[in-house]
ZAMARMI-114424 format. One record per residue (C-alpha): x, y, z. Coordinates in Angstrom, 3 decimals. Example, Ala and Ser with C-alpha at 12.3 -4.5 7.8 and 13.67 -1.06 7.14 Angstrom:
! ZAMARMI-114424
@xx 12.300; yy -4.500; zz 7.800
@xx 13.670; yy -1.060; zz 7.140
END
This chain:
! ZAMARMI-114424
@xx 108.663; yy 70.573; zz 126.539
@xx 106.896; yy 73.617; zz 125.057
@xx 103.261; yy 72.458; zz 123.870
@xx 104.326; yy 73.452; zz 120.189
@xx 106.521; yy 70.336; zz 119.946
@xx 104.163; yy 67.580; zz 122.163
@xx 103.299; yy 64.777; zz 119.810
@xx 100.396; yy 63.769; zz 119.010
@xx 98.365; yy 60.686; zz 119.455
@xx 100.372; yy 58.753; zz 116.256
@xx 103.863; yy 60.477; zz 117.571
@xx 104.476; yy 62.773; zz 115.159
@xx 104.983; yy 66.276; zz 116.046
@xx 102.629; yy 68.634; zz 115.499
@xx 101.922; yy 72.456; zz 114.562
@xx 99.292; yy 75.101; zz 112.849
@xx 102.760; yy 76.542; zz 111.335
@xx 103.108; yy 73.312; zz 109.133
@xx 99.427; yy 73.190; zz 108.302
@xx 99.394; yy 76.721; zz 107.424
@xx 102.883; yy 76.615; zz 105.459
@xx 101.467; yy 73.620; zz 103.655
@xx 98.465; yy 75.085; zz 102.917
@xx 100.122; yy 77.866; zz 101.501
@xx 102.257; yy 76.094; zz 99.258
@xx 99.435; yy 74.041; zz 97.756
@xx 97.514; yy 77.404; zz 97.344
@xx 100.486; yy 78.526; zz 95.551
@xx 101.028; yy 75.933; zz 93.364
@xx 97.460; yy 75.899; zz 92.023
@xx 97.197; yy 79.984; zz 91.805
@xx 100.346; yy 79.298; zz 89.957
@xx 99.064; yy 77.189; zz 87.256
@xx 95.546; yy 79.074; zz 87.260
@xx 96.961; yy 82.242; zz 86.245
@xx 100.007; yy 81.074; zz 83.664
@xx 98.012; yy 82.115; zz 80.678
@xx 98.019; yy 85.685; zz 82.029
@xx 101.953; yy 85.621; zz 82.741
@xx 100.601; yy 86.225; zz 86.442
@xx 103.261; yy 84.383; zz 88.962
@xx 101.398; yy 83.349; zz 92.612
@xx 103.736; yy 85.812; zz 93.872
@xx 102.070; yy 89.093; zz 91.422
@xx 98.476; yy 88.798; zz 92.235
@xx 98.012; yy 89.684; zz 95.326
@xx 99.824; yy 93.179; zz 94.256
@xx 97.634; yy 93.626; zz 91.136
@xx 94.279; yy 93.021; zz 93.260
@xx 95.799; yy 95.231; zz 95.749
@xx 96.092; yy 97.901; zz 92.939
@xx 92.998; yy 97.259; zz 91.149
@xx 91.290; yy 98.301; zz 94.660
@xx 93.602; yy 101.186; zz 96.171
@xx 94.550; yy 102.986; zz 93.026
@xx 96.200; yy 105.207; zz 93.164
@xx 98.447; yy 103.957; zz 95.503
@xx 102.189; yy 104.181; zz 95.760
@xx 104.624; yy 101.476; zz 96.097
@xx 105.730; yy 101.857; zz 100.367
@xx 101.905; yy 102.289; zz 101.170
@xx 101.237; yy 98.970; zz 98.880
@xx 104.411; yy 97.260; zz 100.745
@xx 102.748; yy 98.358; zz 104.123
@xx 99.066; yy 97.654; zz 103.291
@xx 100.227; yy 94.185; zz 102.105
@xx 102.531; yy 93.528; zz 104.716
@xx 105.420; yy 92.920; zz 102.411
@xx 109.018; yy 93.846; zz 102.481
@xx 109.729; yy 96.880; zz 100.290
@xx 112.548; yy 94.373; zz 97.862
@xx 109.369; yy 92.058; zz 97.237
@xx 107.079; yy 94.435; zz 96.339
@xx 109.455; yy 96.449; zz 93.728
@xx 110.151; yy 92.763; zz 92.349
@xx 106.500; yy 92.020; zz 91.585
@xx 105.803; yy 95.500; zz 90.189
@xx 108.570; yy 95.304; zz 88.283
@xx 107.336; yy 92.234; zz 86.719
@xx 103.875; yy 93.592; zz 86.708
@xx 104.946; yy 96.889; zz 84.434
@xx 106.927; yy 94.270; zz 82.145
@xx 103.750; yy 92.252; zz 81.900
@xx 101.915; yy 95.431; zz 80.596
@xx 99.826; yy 95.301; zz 83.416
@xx 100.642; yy 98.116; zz 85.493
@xx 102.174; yy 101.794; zz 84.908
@xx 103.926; yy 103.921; zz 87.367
@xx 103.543; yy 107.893; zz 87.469
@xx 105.274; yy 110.329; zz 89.685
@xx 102.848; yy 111.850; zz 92.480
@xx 102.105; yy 115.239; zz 91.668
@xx 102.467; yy 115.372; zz 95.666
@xx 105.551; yy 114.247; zz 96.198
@xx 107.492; yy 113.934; zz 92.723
@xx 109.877; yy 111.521; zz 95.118
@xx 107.197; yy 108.634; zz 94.647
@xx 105.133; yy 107.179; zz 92.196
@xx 101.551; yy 106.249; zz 92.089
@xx 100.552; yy 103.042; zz 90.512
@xx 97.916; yy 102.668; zz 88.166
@xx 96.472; yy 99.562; zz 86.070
@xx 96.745; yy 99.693; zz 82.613
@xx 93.774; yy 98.672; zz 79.857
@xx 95.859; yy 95.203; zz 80.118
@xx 95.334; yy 95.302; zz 83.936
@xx 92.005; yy 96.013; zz 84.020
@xx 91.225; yy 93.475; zz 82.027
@xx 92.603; yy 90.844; zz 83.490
@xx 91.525; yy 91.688; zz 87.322
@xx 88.286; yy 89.975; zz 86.780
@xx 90.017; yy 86.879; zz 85.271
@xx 92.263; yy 87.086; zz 88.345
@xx 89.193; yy 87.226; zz 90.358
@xx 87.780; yy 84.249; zz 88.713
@xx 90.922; yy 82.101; zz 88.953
@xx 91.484; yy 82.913; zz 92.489
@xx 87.934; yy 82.279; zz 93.518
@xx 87.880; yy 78.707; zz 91.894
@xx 91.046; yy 78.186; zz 94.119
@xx 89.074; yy 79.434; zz 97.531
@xx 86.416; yy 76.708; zz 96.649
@xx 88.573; yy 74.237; zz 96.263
@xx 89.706; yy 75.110; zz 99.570
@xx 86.257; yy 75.392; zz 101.001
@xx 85.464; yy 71.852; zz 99.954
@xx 83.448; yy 70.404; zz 103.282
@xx 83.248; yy 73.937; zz 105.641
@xx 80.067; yy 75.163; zz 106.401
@xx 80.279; yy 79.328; zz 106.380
@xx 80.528; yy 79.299; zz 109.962
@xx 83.321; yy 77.387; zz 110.097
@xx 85.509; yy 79.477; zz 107.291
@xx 84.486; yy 82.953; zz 109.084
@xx 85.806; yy 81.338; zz 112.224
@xx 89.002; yy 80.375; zz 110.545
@xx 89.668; yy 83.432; zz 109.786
@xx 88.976; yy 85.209; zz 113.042
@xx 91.261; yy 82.594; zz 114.305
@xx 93.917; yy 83.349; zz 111.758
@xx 93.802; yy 87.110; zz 111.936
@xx 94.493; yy 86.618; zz 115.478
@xx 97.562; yy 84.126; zz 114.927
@xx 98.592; yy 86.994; zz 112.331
@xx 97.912; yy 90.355; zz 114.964
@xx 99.876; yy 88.058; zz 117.362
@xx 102.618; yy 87.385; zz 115.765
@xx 103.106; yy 91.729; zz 113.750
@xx 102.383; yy 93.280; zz 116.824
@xx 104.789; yy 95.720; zz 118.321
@xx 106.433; yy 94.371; zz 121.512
@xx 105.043; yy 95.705; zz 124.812
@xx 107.802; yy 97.653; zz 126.722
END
């Protein structure tokens, strides 16, 4: 039996993958409901920040930075632009892409973003000390590397 599916002491079976998935779906839900009077779904705000900080930046490099599939990311922008959040403009480098920008609306919002999202993190860091959170982290980033990088030949 592979040690992800060994129960545990009460017999259930046991994985990070379900903490982390759970995790993530709580976080979700209360992102969600943090940033409804912006019109800001839990699946736009990590693409806003994202722009807010790497502008200009165009749409591929935002899919790769964020690790997101390209379908997502136009999705979310889309919604984004309809929000009045975020404009696209072609790059005078390349008139095939566009660069994406923030609008007045965007920029205004990003620090009520920022507020929403960091009284979520609290919440989260109810009971861990600093050390412990920074070693999360490590820990996760690793999980993450693990799991994106390319296959040794």
């Amino acid at each position: 039996m592979s040690e992800h599916w060994k129960q545990n002491d009460k017999g259930a079976l046991e994985s990070h993958g379900q903490y982390i998935s759970a995790i993530y779906r709580h976080m979700q839900i209360l992102i969600s409901a943090e940033l409804a009077p912006y019109r800001i779904g839990s699946g736009q705000y990590i693409f806003l920040m994202a722009i807010a900080f790497q502008r200009p930046i165009t749409q591929k490099a935002l899919s790769e930075k964020l690790l997101i599939d390209k379908t997502t990311t136009a999705k979310a922008i889309s919604k984004l632009e309809a929000e009045g959040y975020v404009r696209r403009e072609a790059d005078p480098a390349d008139n095939r892409y566009h660069l994406l920008y923030l609008t007045d609306s965007g920029r205004d919002v990003v620090p009520k973003v920022q507020e929403a999202l960091a009284r979520v993190k609290n919440k989260t860091r109810q009971g861990i000390t600093d050390e412990q959170y920074d070693l999360l982290l490590s820990l996760l980033k690793i999980v993450l590397h693990n799991l994106t990088k390319q296959e040794e030949t």
